[in-house]
PyMOL Python script that loads the backbone (N, CA, C, O; Angstrom):
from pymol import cmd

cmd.read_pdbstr("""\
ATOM      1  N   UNK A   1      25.386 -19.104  22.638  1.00  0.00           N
ATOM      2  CA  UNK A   1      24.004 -19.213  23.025  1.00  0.00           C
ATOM      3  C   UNK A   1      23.761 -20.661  23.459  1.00  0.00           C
ATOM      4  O   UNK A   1      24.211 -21.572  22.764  1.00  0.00           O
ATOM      5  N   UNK A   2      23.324 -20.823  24.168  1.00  0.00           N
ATOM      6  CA  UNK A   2      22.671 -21.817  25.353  1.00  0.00           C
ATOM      7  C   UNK A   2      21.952 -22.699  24.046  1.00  0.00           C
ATOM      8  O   UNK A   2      21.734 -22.239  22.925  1.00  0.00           O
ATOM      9  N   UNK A   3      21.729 -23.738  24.399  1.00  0.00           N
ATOM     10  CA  UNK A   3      21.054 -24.897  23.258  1.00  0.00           C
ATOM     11  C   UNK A   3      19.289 -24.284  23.897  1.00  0.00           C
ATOM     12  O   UNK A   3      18.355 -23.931  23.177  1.00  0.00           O
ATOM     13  N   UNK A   4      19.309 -24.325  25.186  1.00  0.00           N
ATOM     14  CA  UNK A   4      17.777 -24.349  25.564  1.00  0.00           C
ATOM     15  C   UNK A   4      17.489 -22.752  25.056  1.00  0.00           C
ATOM     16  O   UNK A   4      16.382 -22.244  24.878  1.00  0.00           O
ATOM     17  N   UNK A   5      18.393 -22.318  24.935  1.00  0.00           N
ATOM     18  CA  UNK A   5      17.723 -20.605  24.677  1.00  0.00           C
ATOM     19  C   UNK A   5      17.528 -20.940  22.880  1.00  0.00           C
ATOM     20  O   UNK A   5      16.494 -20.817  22.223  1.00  0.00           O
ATOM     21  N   UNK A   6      18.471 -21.251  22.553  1.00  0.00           N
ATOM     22  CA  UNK A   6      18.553 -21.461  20.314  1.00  0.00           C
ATOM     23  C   UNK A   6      16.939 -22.318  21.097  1.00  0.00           C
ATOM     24  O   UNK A   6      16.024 -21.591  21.485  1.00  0.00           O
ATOM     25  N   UNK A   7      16.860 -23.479  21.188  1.00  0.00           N
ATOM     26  CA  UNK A   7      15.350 -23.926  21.333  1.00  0.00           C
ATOM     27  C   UNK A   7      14.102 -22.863  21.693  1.00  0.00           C
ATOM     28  O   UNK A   7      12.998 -23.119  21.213  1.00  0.00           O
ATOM     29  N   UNK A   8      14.244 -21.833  22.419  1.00  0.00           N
ATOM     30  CA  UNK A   8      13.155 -21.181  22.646  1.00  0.00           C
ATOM     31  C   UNK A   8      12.941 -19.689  21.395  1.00  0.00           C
ATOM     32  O   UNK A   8      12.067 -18.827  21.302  1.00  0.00           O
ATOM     33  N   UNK A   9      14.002 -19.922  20.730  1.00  0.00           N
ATOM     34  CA  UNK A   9      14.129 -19.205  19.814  1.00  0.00           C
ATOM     35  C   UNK A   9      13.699 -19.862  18.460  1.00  0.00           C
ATOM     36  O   UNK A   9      12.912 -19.138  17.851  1.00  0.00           O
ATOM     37  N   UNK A  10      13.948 -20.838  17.928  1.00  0.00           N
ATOM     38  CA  UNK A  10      13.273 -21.499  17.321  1.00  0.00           C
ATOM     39  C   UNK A  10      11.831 -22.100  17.114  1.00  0.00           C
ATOM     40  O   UNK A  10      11.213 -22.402  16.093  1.00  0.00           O
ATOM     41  N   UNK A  11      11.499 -22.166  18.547  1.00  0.00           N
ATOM     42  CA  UNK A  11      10.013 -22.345  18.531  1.00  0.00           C
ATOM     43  C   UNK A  11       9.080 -21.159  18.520  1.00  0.00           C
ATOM     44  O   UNK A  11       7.854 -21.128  18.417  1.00  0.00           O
ATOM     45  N   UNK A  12      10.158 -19.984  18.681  1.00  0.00           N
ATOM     46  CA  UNK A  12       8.967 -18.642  18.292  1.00  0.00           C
ATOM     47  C   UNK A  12       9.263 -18.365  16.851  1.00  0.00           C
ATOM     48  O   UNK A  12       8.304 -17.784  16.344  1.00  0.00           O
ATOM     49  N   UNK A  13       9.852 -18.487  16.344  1.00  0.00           N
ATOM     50  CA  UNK A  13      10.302 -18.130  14.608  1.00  0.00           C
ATOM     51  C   UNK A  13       9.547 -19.517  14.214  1.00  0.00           C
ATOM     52  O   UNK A  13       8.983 -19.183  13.172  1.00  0.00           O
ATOM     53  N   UNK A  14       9.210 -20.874  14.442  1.00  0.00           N
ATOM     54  CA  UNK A  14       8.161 -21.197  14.059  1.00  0.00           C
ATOM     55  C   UNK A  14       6.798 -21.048  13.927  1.00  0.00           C
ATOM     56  O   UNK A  14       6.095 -21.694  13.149  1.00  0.00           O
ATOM     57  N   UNK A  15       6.473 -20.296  14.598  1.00  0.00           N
ATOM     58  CA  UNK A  15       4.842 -19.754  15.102  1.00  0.00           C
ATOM     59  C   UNK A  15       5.111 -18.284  14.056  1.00  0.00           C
ATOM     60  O   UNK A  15       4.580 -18.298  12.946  1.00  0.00           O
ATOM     61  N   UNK A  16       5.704 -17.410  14.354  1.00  0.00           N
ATOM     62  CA  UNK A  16       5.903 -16.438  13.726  1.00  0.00           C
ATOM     63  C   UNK A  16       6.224 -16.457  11.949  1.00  0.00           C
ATOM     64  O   UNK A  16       5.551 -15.879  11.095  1.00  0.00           O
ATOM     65  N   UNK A  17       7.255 -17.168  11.765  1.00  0.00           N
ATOM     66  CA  UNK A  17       7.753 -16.801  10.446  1.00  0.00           C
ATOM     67  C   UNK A  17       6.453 -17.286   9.385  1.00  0.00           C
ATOM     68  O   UNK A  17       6.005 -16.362   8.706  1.00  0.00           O
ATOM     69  N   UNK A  18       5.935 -18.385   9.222  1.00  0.00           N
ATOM     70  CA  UNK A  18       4.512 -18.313   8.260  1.00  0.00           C
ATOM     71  C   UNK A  18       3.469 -16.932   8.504  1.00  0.00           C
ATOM     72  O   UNK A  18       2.730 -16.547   7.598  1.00  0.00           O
ATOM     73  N   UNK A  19       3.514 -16.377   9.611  1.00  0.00           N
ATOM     74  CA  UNK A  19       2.864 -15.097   9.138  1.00  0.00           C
ATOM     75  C   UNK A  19       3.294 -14.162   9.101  1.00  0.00           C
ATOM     76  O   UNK A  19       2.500 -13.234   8.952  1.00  0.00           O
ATOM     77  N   UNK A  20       4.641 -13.849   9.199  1.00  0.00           N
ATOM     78  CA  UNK A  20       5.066 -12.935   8.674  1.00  0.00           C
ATOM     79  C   UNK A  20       5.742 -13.219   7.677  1.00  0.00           C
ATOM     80  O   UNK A  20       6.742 -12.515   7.542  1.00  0.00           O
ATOM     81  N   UNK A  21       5.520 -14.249   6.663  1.00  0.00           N
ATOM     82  CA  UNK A  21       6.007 -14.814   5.323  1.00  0.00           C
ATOM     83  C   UNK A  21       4.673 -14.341   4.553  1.00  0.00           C
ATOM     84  O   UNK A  21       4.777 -13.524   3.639  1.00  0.00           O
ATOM     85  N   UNK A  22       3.442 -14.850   4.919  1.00  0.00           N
ATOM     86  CA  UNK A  22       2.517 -14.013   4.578  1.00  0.00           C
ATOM     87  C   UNK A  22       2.055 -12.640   4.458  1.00  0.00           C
ATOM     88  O   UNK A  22       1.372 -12.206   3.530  1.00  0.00           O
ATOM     89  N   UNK A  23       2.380 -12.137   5.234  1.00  0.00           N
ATOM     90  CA  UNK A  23       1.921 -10.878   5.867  1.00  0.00           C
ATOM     91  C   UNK A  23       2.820  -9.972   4.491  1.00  0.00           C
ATOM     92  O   UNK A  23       2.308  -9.456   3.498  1.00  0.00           O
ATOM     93  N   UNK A  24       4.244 -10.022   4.868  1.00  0.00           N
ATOM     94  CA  UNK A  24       5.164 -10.104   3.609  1.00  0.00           C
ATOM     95  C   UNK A  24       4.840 -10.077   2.121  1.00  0.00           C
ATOM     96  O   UNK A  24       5.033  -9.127   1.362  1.00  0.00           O
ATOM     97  N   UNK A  25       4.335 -11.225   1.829  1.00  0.00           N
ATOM     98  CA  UNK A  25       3.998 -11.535   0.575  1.00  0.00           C
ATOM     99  C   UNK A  25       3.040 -10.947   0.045  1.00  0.00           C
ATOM    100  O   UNK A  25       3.143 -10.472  -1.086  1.00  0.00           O
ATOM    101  N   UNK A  26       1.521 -10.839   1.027  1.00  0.00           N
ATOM    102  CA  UNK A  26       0.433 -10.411   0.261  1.00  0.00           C
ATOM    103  C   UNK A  26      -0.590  -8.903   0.874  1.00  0.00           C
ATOM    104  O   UNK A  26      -1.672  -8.374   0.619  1.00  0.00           O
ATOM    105  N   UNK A  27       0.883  -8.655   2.045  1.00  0.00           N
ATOM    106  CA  UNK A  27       0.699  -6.867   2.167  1.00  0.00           C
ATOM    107  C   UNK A  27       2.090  -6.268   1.742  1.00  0.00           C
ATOM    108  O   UNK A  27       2.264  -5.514   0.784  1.00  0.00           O
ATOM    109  N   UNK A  28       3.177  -6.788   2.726  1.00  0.00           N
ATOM    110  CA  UNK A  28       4.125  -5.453   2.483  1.00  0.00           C
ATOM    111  C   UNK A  28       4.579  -5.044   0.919  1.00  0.00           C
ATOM    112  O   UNK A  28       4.405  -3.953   0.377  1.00  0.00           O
ATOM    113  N   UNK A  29       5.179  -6.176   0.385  1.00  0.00           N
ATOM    114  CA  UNK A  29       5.426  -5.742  -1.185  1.00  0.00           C
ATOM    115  C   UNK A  29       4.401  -5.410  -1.886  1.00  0.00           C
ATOM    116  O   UNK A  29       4.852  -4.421  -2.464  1.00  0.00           O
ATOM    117  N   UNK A  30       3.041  -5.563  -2.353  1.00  0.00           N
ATOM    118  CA  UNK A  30       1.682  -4.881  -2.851  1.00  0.00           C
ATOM    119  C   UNK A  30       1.912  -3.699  -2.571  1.00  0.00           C
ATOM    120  O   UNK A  30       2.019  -2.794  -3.398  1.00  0.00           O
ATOM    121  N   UNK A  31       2.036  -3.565  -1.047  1.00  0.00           N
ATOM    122  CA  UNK A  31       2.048  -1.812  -0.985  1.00  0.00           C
ATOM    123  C   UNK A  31       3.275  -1.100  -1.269  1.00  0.00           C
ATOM    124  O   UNK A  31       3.046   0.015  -1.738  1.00  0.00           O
ATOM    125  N   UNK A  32       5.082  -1.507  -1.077  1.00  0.00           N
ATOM    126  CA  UNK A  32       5.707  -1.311  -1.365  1.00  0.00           C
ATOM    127  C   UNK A  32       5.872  -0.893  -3.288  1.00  0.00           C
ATOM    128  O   UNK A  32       6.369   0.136  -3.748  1.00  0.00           O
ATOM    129  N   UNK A  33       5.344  -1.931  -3.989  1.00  0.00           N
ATOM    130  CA  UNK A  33       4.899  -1.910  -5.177  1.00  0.00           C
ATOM    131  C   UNK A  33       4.249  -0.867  -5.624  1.00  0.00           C
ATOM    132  O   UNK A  33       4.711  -0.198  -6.548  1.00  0.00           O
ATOM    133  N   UNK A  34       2.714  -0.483  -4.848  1.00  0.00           N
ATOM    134  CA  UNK A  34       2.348   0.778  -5.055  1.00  0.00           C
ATOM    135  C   UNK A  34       2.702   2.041  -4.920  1.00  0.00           C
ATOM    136  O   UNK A  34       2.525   2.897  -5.786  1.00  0.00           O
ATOM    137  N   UNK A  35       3.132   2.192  -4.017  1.00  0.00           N
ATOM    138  CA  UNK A  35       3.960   3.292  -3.873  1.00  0.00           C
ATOM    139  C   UNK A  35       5.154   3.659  -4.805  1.00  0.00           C
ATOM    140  O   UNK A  35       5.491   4.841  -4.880  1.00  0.00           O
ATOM    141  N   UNK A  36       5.864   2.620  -5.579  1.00  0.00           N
ATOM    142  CA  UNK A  36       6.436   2.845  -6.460  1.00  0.00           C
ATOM    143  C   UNK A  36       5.849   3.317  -7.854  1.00  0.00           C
ATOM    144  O   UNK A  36       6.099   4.328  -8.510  1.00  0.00           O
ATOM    145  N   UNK A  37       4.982   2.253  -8.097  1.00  0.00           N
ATOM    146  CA  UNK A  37       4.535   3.024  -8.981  1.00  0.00           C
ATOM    147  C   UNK A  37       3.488   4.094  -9.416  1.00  0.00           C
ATOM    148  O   UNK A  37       3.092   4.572 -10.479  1.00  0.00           O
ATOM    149  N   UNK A  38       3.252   4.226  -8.205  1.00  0.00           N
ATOM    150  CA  UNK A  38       2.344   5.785  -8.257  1.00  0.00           C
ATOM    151  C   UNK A  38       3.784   6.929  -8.788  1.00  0.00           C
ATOM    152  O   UNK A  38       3.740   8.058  -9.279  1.00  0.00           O
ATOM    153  N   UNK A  39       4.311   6.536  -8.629  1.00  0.00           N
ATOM    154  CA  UNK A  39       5.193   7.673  -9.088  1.00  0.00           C
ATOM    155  C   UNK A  39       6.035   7.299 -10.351  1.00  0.00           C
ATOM    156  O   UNK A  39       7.090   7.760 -10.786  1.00  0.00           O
ATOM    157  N   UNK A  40       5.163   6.254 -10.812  1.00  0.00           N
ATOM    158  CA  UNK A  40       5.924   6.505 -12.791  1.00  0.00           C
ATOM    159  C   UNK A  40       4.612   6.925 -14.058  1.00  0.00           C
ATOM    160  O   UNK A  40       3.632   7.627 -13.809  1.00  0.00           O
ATOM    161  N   UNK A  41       4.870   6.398 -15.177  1.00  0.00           N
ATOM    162  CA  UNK A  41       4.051   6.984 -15.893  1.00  0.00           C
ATOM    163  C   UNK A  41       3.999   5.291 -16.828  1.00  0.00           C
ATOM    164  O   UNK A  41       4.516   5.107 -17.930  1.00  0.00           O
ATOM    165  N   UNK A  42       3.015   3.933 -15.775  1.00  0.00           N
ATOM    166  CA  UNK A  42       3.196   3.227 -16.559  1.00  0.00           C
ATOM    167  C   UNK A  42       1.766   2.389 -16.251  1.00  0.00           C
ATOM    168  O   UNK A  42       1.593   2.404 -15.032  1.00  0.00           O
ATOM    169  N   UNK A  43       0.795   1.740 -16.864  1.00  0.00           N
ATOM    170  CA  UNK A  43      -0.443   1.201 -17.250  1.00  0.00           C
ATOM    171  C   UNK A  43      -0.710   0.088 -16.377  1.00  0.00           C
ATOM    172  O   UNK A  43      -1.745   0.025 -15.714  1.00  0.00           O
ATOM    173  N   UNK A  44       0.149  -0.752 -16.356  1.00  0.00           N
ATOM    174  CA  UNK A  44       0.198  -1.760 -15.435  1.00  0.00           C
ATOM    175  C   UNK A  44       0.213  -3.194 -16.605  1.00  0.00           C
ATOM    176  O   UNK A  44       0.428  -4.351 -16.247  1.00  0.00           O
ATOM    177  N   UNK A  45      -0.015  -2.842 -17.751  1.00  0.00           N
ATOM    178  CA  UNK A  45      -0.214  -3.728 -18.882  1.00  0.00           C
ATOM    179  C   UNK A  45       0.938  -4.051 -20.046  1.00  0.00           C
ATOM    180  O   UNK A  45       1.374  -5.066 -20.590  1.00  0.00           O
ATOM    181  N   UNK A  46       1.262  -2.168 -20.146  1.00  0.00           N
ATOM    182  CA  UNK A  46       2.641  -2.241 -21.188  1.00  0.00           C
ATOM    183  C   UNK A  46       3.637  -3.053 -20.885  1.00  0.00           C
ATOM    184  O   UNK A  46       3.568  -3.348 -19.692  1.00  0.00           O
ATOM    185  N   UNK A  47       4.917  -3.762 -21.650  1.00  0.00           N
ATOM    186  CA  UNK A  47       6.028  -4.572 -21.449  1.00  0.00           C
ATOM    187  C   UNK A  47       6.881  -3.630 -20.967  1.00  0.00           C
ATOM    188  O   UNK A  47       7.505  -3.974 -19.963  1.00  0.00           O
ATOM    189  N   UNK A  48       7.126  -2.348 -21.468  1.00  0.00           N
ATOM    190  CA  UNK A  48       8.219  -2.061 -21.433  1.00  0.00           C
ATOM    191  C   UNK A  48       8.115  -1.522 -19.860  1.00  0.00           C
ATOM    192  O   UNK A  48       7.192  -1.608 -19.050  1.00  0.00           O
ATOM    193  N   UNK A  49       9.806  -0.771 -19.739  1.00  0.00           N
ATOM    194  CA  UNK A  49       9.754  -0.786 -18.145  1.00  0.00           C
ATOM    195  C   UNK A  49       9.391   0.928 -17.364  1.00  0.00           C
ATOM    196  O   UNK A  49      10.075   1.892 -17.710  1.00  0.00           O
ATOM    197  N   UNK A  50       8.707   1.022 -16.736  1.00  0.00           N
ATOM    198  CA  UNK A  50       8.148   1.928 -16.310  1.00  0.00           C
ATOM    199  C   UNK A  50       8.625   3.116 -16.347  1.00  0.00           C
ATOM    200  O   UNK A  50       9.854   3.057 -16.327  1.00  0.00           O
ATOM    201  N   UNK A  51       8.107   4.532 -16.407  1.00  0.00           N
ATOM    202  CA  UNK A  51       9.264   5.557 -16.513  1.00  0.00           C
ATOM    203  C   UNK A  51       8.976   6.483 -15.518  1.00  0.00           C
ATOM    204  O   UNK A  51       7.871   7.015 -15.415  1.00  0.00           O
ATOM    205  N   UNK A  52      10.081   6.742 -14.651  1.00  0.00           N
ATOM    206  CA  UNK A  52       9.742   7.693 -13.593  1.00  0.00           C
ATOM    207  C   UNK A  52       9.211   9.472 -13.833  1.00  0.00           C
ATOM    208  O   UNK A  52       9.935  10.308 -14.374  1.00  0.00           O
ATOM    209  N   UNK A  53       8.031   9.711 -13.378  1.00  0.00           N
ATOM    210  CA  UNK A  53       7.690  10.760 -13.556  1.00  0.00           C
ATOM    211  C   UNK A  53       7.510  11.923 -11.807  1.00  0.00           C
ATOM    212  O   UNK A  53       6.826  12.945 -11.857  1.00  0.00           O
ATOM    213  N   UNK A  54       8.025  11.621 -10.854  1.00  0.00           N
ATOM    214  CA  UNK A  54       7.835  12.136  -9.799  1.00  0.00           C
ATOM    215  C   UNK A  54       6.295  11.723  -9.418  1.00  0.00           C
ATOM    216  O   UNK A  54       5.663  10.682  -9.595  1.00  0.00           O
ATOM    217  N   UNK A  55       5.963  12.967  -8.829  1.00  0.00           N
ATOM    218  CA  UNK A  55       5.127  13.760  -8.254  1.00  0.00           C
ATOM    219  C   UNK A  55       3.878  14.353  -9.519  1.00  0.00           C
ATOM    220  O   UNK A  55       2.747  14.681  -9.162  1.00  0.00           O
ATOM    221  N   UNK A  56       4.262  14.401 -10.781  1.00  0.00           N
ATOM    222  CA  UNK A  56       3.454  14.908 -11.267  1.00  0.00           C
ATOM    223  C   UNK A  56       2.114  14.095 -11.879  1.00  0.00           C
ATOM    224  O   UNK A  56       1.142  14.541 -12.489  1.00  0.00           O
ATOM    225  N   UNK A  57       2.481  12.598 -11.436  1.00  0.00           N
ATOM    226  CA  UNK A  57       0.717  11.919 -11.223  1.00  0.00           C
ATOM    227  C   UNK A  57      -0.316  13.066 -10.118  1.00  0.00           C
ATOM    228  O   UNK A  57      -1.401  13.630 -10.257  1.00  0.00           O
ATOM    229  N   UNK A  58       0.673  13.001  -9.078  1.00  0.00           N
ATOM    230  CA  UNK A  58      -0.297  13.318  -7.994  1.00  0.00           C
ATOM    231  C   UNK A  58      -0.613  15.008  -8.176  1.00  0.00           C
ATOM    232  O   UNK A  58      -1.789  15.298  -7.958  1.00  0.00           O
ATOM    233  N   UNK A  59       0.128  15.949  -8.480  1.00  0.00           N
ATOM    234  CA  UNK A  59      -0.166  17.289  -9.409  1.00  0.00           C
ATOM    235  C   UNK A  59      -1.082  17.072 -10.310  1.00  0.00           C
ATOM    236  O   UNK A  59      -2.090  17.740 -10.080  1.00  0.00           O
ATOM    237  N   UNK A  60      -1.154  16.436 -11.213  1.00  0.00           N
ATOM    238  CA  UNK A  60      -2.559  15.733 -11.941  1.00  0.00           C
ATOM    239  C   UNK A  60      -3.971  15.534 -11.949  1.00  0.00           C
ATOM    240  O   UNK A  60      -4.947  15.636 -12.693  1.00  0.00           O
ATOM    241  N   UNK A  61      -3.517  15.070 -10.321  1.00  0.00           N
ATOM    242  CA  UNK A  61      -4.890  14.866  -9.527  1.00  0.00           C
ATOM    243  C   UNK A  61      -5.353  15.373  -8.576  1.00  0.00           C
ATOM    244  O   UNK A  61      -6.357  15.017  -7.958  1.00  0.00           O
ATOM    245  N   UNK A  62      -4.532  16.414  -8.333  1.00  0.00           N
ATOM    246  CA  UNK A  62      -5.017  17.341  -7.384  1.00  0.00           C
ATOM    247  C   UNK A  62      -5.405  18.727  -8.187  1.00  0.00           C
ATOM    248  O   UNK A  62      -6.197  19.573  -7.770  1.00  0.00           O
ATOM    249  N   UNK A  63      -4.681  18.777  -9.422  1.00  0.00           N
ATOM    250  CA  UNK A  63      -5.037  20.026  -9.993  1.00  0.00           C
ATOM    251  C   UNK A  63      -6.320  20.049 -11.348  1.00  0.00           C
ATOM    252  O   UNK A  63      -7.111  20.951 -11.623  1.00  0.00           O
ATOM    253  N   UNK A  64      -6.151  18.821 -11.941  1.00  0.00           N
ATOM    254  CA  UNK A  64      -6.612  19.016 -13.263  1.00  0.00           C
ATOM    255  C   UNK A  64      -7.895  17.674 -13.304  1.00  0.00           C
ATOM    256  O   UNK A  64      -8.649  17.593 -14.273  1.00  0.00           O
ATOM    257  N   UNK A  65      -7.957  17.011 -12.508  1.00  0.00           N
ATOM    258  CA  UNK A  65      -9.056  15.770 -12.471  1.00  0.00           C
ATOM    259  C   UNK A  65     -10.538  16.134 -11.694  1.00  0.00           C
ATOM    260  O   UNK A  65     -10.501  16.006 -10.470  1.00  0.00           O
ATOM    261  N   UNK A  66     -11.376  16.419 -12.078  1.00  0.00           N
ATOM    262  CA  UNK A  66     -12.848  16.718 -11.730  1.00  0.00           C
ATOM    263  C   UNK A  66     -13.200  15.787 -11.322  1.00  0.00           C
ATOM    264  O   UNK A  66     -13.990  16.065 -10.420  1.00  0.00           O
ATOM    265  N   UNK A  67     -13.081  14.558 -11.451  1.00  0.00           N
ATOM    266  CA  UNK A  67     -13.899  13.386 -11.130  1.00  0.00           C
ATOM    267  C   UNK A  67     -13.213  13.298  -9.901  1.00  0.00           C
ATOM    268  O   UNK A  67     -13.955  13.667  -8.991  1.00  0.00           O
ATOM    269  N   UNK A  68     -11.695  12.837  -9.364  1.00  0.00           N
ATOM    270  CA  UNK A  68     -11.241  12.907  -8.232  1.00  0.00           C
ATOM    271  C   UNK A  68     -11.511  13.781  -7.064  1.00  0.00           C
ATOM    272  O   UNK A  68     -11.604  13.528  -5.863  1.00  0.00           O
ATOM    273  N   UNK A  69     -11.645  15.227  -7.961  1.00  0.00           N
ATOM    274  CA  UNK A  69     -12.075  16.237  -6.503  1.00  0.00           C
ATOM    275  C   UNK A  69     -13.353  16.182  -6.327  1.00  0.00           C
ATOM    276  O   UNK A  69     -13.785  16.636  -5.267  1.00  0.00           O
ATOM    277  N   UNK A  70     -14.000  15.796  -7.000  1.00  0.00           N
ATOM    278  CA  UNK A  70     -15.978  15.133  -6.785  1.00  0.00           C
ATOM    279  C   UNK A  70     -16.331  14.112  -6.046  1.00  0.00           C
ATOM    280  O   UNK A  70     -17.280  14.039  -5.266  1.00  0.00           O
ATOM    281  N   UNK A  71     -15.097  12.882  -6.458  1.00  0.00           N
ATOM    282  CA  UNK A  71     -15.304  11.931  -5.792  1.00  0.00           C
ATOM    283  C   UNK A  71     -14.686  11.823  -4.002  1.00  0.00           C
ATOM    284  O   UNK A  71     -14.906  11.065  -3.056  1.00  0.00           O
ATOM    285  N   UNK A  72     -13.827  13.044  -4.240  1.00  0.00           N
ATOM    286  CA  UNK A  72     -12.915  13.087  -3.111  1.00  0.00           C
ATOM    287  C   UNK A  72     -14.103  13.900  -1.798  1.00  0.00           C
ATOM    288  O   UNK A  72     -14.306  13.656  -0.608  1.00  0.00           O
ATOM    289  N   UNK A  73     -14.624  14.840  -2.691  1.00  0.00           N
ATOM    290  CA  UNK A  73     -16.207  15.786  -1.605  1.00  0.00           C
ATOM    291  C   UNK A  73     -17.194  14.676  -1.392  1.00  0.00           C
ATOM    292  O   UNK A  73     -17.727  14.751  -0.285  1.00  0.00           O
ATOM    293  N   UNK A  74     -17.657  13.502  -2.251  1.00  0.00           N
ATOM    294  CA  UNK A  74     -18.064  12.858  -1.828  1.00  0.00           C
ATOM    295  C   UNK A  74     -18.229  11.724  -0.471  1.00  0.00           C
ATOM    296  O   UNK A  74     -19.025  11.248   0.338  1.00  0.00           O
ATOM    297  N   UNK A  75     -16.857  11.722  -0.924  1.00  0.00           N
ATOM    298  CA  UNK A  75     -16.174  10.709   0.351  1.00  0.00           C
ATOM    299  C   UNK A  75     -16.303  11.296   1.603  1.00  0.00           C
ATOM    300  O   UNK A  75     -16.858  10.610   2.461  1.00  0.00           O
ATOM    301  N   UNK A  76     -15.754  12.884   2.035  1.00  0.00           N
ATOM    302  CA  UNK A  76     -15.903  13.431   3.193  1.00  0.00           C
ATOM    303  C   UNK A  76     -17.081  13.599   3.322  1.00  0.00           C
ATOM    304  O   UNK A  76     -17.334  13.103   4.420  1.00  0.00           O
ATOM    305  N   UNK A  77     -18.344  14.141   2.730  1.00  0.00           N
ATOM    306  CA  UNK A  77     -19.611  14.352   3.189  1.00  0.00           C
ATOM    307  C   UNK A  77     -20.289  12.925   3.593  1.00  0.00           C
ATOM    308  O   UNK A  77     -21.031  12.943   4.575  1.00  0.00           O
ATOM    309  N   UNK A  78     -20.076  11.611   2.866  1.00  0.00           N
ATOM    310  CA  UNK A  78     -20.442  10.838   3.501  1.00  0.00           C
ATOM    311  C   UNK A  78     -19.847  10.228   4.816  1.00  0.00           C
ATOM    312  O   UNK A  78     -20.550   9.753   5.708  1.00  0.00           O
ATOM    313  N   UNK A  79     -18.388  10.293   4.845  1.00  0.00           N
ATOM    314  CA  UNK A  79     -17.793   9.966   6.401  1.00  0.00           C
ATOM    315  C   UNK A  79     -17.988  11.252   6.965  1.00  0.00           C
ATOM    316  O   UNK A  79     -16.864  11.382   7.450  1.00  0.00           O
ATOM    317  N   UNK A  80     -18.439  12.044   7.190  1.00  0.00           N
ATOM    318  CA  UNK A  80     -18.762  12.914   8.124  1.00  0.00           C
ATOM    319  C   UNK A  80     -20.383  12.678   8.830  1.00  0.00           C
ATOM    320  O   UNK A  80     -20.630  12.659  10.036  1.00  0.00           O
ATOM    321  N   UNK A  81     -21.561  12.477   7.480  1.00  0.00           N
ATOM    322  CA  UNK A  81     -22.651  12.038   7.600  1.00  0.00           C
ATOM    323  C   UNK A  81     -22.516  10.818   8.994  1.00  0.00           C
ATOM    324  O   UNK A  81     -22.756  11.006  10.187  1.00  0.00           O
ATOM    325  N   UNK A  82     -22.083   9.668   8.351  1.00  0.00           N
ATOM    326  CA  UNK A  82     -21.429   8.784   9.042  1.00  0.00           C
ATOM    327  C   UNK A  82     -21.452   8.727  10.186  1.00  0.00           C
ATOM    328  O   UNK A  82     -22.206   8.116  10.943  1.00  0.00           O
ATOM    329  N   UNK A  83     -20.201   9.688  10.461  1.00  0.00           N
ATOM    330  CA  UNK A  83     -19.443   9.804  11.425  1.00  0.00           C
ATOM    331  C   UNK A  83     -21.210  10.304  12.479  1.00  0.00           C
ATOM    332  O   UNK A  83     -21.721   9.617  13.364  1.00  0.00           O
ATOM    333  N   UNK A  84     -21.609  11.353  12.065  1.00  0.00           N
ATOM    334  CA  UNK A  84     -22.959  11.983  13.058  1.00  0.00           C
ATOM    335  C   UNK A  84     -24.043  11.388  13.610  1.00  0.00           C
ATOM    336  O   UNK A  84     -24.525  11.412  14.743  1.00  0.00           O
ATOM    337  N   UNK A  85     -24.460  10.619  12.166  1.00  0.00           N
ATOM    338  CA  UNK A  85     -25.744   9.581  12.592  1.00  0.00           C
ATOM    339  C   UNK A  85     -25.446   8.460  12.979  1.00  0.00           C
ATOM    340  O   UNK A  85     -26.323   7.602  13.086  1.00  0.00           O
ATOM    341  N   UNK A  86     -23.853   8.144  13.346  1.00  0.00           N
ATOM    342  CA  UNK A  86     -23.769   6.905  14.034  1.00  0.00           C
ATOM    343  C   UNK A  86     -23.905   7.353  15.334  1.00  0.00           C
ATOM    344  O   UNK A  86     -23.884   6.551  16.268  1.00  0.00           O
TER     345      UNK A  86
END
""", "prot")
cmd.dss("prot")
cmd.show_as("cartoon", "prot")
cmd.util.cbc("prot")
cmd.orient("prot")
C-alpha cells in the first residue's frame, strides 16, 4: 500500500474510530447485553452468575402477565390514536 493511500486511510479511521468507539461502548454492548440476558433467570443485583432459562421469560409474558398484556393494549391504542389525530 502506497504511503499516500495508508495516509488517506488513517485520516478516515481518525474521524471515524471515536464514534464508533462510542457508538460501541454505550449502544452496541448495552444491547448485546440485553439480549443476553433476557434470556436467563437473573435480577441484575444477585452475585452469582446468571442461569440460562431460554425462552421461558418471554412465555411468561406473553402467557401469564396481565399487566404486560394491558400495558401492551395500551400502547397500541395510543400509537394508533396517534398515529390518526396527527
Amino acid at each position: 500500500m502506497s504511503r499516500k493511500r495508508w495516509n488517506g486511510w488513517l485520516h478516515q479511521w481518525v474521524f471515524i474510530g471515536p464514534a464508533l468507539f462510542f457508538f460501541t461502548l454505550i449502544i452496541a454492548i448495552p444491547f448485546l447485553m440485553s439480549f443476553y440476558y433476557s434470556f436467563t433467570d437473573w435480577d441484575g443485583i444477585a452475585s452469582h452468575a446468571p442461569k440460562w432459562v431460554g425462552v421461558s421469560n418471554f412465555k411468561t409474558i406473553f402467557t401469564d402477565d396481565t399487566d404486560f398484556r394491558n400495558s401492551f393494549w395500551f400502547t397500541i391504542r395510543f400509537s394508533l390514536a396517534e398515529i390518526v389525530f396527527t
